[in-house]
PDB file of N, CA, C and O in Angstrom:
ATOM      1  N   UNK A   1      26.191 -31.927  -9.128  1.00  0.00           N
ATOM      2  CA  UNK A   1      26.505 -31.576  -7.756  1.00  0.00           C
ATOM      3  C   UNK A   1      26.122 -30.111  -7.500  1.00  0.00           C
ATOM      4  O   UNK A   1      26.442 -29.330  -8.396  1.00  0.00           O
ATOM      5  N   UNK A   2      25.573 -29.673  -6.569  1.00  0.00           N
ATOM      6  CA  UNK A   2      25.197 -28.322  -5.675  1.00  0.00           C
ATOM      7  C   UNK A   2      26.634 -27.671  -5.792  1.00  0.00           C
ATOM      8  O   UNK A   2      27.666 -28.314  -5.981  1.00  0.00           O
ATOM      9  N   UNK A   3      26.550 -26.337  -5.655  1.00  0.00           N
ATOM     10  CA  UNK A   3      27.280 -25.156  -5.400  1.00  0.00           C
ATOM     11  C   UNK A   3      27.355 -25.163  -3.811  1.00  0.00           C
ATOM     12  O   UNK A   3      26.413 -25.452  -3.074  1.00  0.00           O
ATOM     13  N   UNK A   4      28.260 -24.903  -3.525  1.00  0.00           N
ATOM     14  CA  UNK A   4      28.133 -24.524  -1.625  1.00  0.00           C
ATOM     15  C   UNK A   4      29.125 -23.192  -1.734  1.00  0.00           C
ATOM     16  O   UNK A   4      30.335 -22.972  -1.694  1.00  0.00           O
ATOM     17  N   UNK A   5      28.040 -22.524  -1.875  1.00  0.00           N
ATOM     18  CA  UNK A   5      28.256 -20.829  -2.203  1.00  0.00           C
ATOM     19  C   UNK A   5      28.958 -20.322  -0.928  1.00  0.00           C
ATOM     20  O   UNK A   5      29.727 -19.369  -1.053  1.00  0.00           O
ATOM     21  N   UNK A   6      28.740 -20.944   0.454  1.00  0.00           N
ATOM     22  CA  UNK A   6      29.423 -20.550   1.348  1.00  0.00           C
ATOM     23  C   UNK A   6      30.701 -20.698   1.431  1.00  0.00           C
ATOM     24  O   UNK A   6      31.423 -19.883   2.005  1.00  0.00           O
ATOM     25  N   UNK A   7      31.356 -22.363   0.544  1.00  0.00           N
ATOM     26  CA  UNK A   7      33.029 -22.393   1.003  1.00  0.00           C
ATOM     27  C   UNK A   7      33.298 -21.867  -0.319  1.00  0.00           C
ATOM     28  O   UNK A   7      34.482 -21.846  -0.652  1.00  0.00           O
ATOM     29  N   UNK A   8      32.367 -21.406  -1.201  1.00  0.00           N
ATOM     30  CA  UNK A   8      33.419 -20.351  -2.294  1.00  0.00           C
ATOM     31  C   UNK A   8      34.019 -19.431  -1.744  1.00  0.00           C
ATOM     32  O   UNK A   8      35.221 -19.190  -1.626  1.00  0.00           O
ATOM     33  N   UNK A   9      32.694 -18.678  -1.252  1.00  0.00           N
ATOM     34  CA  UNK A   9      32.813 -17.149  -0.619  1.00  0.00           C
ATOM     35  C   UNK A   9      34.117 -17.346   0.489  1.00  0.00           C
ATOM     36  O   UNK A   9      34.990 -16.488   0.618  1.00  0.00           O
ATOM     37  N   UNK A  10      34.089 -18.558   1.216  1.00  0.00           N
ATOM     38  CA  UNK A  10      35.204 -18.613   2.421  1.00  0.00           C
ATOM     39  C   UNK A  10      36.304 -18.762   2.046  1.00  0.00           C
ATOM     40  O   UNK A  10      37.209 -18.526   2.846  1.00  0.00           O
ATOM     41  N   UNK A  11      36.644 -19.233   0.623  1.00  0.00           N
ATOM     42  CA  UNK A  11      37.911 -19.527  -0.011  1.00  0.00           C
ATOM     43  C   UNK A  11      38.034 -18.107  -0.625  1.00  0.00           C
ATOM     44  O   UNK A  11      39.096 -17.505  -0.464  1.00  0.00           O
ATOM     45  N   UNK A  12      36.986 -17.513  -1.340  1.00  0.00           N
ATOM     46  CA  UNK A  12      37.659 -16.079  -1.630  1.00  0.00           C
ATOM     47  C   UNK A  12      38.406 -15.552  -0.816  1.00  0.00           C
ATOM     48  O   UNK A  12      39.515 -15.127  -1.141  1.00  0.00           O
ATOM     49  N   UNK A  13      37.779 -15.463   0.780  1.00  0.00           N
ATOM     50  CA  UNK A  13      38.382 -14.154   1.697  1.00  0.00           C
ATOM     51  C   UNK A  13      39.481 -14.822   2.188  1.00  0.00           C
ATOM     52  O   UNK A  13      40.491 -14.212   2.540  1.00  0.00           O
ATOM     53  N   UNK A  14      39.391 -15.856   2.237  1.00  0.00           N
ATOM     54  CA  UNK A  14      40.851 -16.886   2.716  1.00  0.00           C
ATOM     55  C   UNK A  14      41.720 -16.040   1.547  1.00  0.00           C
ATOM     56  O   UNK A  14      42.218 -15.030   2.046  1.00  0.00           O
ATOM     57  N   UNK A  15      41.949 -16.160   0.481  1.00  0.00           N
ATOM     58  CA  UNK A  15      42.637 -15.873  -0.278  1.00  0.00           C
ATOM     59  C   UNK A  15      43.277 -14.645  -0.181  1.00  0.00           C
ATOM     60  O   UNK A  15      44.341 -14.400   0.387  1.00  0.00           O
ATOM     61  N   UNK A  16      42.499 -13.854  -0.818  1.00  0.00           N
ATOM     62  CA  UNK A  16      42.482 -12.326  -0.402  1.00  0.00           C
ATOM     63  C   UNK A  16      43.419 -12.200   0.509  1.00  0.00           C
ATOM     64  O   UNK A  16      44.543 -11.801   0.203  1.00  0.00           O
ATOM     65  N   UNK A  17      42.952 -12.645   2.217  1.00  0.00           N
ATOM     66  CA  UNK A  17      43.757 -12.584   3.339  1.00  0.00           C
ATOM     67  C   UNK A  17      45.122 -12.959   3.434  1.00  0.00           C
ATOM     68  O   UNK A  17      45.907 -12.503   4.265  1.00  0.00           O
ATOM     69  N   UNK A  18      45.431 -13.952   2.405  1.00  0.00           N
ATOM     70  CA  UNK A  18      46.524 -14.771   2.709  1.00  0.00           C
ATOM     71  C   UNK A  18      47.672 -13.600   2.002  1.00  0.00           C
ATOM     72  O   UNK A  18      48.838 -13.376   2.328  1.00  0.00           O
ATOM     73  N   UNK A  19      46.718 -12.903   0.780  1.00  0.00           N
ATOM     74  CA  UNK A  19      47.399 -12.075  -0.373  1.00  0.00           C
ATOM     75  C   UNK A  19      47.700 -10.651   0.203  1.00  0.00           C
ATOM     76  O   UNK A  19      48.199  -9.636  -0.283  1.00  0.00           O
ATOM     77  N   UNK A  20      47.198 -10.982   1.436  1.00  0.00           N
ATOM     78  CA  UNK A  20      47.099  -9.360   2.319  1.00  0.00           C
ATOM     79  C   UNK A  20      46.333  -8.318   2.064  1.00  0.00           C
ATOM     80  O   UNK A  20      46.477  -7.193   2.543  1.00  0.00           O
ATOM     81  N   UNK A  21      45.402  -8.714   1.213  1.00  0.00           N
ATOM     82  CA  UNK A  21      44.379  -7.409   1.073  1.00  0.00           C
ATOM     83  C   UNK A  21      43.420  -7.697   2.197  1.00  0.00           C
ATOM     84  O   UNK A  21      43.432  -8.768   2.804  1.00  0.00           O
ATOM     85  N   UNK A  22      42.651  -6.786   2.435  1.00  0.00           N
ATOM     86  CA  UNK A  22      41.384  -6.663   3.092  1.00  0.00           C
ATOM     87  C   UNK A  22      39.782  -6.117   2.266  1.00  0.00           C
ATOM     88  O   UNK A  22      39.096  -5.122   2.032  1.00  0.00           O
ATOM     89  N   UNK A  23      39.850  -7.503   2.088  1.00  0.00           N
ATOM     90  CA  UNK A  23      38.688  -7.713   0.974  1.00  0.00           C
ATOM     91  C   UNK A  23      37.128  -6.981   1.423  1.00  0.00           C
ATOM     92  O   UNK A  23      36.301  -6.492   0.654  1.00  0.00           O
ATOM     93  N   UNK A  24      37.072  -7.068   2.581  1.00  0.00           N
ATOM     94  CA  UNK A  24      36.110  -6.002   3.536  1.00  0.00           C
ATOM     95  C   UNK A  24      35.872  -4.320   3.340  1.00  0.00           C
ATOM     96  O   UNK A  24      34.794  -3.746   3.491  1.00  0.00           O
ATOM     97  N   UNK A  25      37.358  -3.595   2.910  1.00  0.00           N
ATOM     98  CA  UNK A  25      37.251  -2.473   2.101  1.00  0.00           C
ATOM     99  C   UNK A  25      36.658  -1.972   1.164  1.00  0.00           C
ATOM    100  O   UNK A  25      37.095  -2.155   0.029  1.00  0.00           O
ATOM    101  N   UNK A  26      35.468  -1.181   1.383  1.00  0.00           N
ATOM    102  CA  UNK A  26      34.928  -0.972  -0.038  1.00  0.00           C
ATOM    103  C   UNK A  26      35.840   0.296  -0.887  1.00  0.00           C
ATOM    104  O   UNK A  26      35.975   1.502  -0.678  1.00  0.00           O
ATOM    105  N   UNK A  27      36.163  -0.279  -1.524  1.00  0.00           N
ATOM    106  CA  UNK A  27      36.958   0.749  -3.213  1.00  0.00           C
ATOM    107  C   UNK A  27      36.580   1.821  -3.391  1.00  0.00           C
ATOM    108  O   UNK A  27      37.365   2.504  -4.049  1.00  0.00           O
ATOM    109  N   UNK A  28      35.386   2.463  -2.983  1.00  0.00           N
ATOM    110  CA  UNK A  28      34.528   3.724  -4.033  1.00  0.00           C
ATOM    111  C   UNK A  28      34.395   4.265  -2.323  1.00  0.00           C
ATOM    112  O   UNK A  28      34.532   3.703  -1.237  1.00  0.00           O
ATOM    113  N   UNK A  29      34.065   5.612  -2.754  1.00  0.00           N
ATOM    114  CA  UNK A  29      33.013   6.330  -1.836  1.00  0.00           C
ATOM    115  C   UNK A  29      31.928   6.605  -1.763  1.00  0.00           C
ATOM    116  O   UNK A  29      31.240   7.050  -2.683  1.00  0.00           O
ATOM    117  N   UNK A  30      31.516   6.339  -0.417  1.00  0.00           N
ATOM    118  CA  UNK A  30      29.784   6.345  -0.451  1.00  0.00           C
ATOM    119  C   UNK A  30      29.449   7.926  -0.113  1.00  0.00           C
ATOM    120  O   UNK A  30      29.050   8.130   1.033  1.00  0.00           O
ATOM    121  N   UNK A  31      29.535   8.744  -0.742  1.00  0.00           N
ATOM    122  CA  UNK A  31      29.155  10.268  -0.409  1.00  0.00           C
ATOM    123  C   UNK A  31      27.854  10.074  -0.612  1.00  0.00           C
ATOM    124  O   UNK A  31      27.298   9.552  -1.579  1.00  0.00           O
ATOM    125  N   UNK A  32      27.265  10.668   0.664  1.00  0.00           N
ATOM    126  CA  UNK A  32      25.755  10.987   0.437  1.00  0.00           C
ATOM    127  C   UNK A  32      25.430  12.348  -0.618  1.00  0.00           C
ATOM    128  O   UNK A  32      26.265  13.223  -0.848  1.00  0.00           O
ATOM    129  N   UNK A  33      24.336  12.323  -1.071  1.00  0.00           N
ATOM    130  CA  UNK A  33      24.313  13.455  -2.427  1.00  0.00           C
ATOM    131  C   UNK A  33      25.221  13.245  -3.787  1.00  0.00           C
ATOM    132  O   UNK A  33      24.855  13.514  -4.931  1.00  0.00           O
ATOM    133  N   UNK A  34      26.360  12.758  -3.429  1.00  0.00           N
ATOM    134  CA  UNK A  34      27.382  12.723  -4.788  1.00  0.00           C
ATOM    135  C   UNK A  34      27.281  11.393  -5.622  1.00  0.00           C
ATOM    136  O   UNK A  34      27.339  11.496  -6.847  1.00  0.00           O
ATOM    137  N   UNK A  35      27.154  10.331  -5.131  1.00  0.00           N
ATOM    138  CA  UNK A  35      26.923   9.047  -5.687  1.00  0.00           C
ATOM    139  C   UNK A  35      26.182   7.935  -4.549  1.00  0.00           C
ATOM    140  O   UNK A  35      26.771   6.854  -4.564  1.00  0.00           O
ATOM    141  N   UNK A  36      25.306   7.975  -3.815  1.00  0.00           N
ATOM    142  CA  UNK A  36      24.347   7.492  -3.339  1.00  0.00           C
ATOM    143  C   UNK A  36      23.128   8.161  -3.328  1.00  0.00           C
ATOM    144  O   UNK A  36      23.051   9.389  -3.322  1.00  0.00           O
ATOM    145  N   UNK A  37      22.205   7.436  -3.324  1.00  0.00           N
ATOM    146  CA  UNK A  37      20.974   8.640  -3.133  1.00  0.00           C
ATOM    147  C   UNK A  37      20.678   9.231  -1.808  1.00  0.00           C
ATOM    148  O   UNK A  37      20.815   8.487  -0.837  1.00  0.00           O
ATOM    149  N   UNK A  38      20.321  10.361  -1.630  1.00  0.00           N
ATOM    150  CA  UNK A  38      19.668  11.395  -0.502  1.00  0.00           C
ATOM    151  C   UNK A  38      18.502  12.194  -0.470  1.00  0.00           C
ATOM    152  O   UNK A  38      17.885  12.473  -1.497  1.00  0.00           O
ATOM    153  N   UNK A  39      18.139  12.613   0.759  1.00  0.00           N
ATOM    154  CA  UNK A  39      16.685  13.265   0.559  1.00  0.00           C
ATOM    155  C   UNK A  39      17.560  14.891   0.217  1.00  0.00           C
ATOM    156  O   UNK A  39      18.510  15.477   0.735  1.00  0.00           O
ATOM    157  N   UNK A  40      16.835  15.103  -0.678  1.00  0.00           N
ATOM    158  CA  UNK A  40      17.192  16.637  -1.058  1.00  0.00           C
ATOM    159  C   UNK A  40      17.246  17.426   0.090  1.00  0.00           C
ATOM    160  O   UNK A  40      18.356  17.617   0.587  1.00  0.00           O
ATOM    161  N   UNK A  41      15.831  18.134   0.827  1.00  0.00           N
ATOM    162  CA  UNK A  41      16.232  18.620   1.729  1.00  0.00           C
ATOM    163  C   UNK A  41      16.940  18.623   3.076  1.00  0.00           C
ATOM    164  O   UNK A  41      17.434  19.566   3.694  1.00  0.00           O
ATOM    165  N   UNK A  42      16.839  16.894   3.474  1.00  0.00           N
ATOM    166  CA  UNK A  42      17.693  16.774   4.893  1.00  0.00           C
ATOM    167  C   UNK A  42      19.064  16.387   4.539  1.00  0.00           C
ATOM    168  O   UNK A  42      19.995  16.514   5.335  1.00  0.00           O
ATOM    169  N   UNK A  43      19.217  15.840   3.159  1.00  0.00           N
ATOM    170  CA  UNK A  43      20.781  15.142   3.070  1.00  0.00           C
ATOM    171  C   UNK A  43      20.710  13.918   3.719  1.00  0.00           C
ATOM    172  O   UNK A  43      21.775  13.302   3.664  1.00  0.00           O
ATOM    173  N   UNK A  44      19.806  13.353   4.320  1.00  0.00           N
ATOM    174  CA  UNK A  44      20.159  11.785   4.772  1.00  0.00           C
ATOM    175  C   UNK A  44      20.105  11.048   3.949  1.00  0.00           C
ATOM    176  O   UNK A  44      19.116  11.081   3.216  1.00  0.00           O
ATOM    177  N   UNK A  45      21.265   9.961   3.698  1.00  0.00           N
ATOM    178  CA  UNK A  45      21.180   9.091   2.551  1.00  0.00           C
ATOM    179  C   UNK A  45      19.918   7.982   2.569  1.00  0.00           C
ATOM    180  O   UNK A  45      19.719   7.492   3.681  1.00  0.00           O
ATOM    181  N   UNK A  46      19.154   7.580   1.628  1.00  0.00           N
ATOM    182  CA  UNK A  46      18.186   6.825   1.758  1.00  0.00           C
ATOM    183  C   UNK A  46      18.446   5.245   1.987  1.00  0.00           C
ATOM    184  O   UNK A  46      19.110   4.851   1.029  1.00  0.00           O
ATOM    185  N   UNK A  47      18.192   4.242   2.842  1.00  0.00           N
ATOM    186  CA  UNK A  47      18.737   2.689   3.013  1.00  0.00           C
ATOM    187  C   UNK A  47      17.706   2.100   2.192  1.00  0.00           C
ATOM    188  O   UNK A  47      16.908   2.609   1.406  1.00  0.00           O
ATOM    189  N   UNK A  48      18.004   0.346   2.729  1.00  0.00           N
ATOM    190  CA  UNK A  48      17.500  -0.237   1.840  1.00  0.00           C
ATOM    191  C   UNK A  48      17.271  -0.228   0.812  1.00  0.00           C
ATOM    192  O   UNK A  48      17.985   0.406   0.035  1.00  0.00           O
ATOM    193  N   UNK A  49      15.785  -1.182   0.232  1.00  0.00           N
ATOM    194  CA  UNK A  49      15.535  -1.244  -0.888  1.00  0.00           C
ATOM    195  C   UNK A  49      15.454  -0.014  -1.613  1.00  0.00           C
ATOM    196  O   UNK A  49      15.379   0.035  -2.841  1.00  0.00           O
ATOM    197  N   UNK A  50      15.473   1.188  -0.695  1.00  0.00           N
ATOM    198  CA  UNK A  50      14.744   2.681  -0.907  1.00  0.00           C
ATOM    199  C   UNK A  50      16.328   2.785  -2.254  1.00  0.00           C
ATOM    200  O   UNK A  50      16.171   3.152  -3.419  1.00  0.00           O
ATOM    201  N   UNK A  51      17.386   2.457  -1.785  1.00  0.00           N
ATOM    202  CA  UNK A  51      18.554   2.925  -2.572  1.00  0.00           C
ATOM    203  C   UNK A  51      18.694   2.034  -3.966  1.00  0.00           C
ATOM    204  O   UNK A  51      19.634   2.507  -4.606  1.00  0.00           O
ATOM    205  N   UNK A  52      18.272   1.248  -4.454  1.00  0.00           N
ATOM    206  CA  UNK A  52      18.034   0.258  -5.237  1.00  0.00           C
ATOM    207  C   UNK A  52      16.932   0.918  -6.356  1.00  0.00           C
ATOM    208  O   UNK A  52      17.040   1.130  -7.564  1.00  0.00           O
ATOM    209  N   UNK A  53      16.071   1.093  -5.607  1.00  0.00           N
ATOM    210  CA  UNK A  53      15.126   1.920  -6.211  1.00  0.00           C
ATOM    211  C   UNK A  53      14.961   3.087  -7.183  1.00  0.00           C
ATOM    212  O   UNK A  53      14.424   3.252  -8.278  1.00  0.00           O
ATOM    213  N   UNK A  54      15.965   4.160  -5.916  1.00  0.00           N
ATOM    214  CA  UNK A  54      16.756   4.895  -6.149  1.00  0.00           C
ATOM    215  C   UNK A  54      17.486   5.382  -7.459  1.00  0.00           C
ATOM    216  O   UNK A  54      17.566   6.428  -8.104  1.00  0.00           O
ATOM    217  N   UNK A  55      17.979   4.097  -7.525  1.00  0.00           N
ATOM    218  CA  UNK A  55      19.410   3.954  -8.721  1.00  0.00           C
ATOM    219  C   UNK A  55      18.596   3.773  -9.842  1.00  0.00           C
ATOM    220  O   UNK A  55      18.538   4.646 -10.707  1.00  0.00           O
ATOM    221  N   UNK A  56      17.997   2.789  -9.915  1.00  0.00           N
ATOM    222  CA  UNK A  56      16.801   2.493 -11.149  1.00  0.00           C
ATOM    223  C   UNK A  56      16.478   3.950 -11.600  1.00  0.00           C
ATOM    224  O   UNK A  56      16.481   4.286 -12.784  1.00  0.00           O
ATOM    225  N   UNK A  57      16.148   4.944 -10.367  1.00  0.00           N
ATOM    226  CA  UNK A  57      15.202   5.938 -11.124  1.00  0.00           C
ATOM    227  C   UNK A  57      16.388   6.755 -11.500  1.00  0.00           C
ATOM    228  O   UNK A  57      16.019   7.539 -12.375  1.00  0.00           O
ATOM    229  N   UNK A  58      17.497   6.900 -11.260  1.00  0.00           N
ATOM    230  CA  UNK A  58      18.815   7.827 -11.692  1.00  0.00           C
ATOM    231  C   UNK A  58      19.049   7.055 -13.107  1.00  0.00           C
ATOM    232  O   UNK A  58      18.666   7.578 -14.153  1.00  0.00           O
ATOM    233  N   UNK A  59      19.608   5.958 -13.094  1.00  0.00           N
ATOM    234  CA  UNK A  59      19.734   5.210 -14.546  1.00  0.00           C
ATOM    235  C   UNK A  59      18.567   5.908 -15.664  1.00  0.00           C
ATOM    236  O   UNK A  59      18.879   6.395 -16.751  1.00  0.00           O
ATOM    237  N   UNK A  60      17.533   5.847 -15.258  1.00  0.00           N
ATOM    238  CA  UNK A  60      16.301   6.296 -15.968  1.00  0.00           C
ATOM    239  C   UNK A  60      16.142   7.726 -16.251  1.00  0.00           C
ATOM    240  O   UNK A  60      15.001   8.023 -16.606  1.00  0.00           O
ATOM    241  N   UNK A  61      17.029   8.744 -16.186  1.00  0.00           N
ATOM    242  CA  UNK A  61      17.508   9.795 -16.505  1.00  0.00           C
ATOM    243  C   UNK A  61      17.430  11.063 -15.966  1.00  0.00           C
ATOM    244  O   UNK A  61      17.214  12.085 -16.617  1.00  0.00           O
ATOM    245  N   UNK A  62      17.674  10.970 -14.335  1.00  0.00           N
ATOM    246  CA  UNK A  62      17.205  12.209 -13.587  1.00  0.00           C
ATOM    247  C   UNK A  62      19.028  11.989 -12.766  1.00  0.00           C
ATOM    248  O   UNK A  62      19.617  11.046 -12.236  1.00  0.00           O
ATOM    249  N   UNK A  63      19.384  13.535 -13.087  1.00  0.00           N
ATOM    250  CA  UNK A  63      20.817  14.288 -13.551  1.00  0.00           C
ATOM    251  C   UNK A  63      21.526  13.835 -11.836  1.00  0.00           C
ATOM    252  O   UNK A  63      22.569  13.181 -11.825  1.00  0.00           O
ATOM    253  N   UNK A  64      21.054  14.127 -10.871  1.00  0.00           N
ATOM    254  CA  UNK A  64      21.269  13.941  -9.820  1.00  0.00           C
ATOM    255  C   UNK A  64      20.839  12.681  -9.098  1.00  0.00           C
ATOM    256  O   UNK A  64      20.128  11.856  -9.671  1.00  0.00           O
ATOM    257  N   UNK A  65      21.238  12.521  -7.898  1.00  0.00           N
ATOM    258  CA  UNK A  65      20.551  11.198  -6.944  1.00  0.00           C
ATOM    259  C   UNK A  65      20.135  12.201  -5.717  1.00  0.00           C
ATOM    260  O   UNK A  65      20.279  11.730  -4.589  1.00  0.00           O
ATOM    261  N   UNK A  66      19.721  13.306  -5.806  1.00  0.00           N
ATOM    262  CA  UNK A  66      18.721  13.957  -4.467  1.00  0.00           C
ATOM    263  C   UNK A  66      17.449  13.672  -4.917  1.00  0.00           C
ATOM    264  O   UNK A  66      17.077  14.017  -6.039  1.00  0.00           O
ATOM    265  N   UNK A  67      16.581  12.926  -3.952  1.00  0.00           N
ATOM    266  CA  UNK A  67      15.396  12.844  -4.041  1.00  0.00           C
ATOM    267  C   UNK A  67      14.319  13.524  -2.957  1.00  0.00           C
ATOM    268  O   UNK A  67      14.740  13.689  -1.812  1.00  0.00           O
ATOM    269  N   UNK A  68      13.301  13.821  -3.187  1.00  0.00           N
ATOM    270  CA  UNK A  68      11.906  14.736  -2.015  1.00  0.00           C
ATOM    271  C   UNK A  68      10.877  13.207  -2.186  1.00  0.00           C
ATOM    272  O   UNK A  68      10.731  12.530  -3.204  1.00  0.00           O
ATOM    273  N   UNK A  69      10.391  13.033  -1.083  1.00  0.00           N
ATOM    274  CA  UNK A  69       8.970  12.378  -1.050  1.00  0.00           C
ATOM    275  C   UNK A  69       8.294  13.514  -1.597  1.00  0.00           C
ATOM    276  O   UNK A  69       8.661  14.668  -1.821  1.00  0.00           O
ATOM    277  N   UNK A  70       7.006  12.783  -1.787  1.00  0.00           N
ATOM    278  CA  UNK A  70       5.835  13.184  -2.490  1.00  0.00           C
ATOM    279  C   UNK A  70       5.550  14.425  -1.775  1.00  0.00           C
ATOM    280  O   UNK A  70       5.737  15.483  -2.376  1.00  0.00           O
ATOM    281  N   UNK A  71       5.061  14.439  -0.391  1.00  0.00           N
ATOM    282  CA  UNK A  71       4.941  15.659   0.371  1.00  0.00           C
ATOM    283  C   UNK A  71       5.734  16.279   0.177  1.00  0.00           C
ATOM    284  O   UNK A  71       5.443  17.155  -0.638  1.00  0.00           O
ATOM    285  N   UNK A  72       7.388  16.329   0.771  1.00  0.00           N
ATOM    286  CA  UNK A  72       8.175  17.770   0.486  1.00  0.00           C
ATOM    287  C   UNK A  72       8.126  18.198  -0.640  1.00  0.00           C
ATOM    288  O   UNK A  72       8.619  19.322  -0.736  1.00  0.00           O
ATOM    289  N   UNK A  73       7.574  17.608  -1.934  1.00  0.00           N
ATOM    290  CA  UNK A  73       7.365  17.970  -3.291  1.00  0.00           C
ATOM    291  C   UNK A  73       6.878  18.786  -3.303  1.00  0.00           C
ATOM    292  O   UNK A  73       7.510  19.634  -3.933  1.00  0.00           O
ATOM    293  N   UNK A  74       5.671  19.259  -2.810  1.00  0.00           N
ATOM    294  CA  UNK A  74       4.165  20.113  -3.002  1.00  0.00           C
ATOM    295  C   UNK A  74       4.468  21.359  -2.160  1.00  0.00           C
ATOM    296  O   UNK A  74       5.166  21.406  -1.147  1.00  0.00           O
ATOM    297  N   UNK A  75       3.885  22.251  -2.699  1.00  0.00           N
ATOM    298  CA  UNK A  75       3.897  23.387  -2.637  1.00  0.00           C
ATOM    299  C   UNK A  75       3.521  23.250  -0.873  1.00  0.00           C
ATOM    300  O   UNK A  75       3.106  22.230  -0.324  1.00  0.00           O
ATOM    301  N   UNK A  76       3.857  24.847  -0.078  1.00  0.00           N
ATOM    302  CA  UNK A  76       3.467  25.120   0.925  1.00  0.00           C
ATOM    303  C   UNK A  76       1.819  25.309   1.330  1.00  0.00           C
ATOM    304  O   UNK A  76       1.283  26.079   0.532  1.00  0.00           O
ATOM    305  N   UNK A  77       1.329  25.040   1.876  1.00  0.00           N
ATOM    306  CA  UNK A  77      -0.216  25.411   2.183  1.00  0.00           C
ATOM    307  C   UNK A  77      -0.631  26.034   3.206  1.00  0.00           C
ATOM    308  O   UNK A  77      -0.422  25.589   4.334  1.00  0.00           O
ATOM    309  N   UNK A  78      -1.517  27.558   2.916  1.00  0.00           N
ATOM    310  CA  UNK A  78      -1.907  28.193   4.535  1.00  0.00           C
ATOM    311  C   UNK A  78      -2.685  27.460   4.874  1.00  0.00           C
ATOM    312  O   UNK A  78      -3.246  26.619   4.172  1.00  0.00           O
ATOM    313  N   UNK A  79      -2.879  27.724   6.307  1.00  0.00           N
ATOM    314  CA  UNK A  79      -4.388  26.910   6.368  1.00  0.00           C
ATOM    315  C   UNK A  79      -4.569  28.031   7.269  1.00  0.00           C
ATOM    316  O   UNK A  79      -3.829  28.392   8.184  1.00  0.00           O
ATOM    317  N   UNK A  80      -5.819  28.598   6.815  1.00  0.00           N
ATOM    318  CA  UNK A  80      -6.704  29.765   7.912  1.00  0.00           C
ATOM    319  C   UNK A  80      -7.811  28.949   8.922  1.00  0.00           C
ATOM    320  O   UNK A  80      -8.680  28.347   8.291  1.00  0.00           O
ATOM    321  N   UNK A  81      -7.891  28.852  10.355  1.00  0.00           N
ATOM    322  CA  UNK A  81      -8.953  28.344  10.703  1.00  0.00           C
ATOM    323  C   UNK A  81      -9.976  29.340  11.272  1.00  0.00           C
ATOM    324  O   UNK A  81      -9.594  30.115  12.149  1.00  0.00           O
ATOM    325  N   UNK A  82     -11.253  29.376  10.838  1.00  0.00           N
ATOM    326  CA  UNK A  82     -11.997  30.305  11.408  1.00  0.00           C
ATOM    327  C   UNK A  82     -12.627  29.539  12.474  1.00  0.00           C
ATOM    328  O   UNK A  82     -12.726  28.312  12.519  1.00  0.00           O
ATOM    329  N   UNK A  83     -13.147  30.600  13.542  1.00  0.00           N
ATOM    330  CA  UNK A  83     -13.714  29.911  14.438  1.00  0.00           C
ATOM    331  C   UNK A  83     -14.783  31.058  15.044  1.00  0.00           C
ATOM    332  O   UNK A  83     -14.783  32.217  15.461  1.00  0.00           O
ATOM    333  N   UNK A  84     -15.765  29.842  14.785  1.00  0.00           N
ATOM    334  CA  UNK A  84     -17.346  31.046  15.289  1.00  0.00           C
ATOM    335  C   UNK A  84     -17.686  30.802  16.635  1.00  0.00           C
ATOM    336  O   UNK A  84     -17.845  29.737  17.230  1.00  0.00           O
ATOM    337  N   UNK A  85     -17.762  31.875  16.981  1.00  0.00           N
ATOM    338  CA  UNK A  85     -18.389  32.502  18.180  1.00  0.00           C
ATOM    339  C   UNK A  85     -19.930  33.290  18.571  1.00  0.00           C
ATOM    340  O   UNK A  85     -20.170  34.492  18.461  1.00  0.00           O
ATOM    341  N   UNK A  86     -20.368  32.780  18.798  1.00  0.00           N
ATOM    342  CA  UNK A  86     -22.053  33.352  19.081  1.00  0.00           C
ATOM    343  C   UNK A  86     -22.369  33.785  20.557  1.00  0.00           C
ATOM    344  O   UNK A  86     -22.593  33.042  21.512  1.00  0.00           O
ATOM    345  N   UNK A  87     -22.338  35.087  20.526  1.00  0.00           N
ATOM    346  CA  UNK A  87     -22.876  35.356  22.046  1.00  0.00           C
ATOM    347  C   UNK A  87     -23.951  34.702  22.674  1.00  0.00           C
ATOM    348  O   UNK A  87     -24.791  34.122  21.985  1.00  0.00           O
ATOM    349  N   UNK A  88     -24.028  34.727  23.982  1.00  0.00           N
ATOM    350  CA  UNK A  88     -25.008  33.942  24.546  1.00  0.00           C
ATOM    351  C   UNK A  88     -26.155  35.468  24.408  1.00  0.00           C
ATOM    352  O   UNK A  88     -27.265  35.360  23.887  1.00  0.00           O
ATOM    353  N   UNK A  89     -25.755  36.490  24.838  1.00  0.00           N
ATOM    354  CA  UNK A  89     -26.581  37.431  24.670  1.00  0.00           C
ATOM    355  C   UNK A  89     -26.985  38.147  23.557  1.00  0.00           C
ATOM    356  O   UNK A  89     -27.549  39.240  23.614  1.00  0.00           O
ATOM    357  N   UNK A  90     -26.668  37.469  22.415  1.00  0.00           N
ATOM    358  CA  UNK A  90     -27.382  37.788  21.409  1.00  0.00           C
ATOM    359  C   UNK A  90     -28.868  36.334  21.126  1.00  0.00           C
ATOM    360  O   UNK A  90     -29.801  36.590  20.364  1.00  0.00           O
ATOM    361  N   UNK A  91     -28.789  34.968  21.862  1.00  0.00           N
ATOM    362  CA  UNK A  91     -29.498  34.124  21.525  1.00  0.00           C
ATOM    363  C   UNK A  91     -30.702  34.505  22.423  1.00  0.00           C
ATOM    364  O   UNK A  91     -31.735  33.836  22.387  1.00  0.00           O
TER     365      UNK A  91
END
């Protein structure tokens, strides 16, 4: 016989409810920077798959969960533009 993963899940929260918890509460805190991942310099926590990802690369041994894209990585760059000018009265 099939699983009907839906009236498990509906009998869990039935339960729960009946027991008076509010199974909807998440337990932990989601601090951005402290235990979710974030962009280093803006502090916005990263969604999706991006946080999954994330975690993989923290498990994998980098001390913090602030992360930079590739660009904010790299150094600053001048950029000088020159721009030529030729008199008409010199042609």
């Amino acid at each position: 016989m099939k699983r009907d993963l839906y009236a498990e899940v509906s009998k869990r929260i039935v339960a729960e409810l009946e027991r008076g918890a509010a199974p909807w509460i998440k337990p932990w805190s989601a601090t951005a920077g402290m235990n979710t991942p974030c962009n280093a310099l803006t502090n916005r926590p990263y969604s999706g798959s991006n946080v999954v990802l994330l975690w993989m690369a923290h498990t994998a041994g980098y001390r913090t969960p602030r992360f930079l894209t590739f660009k904010q990585g790299l150094p600053p760059v001048r950029a000088a533009f020159l721009n030529r000018f030729i008199s008409p009265s010199l042609l």
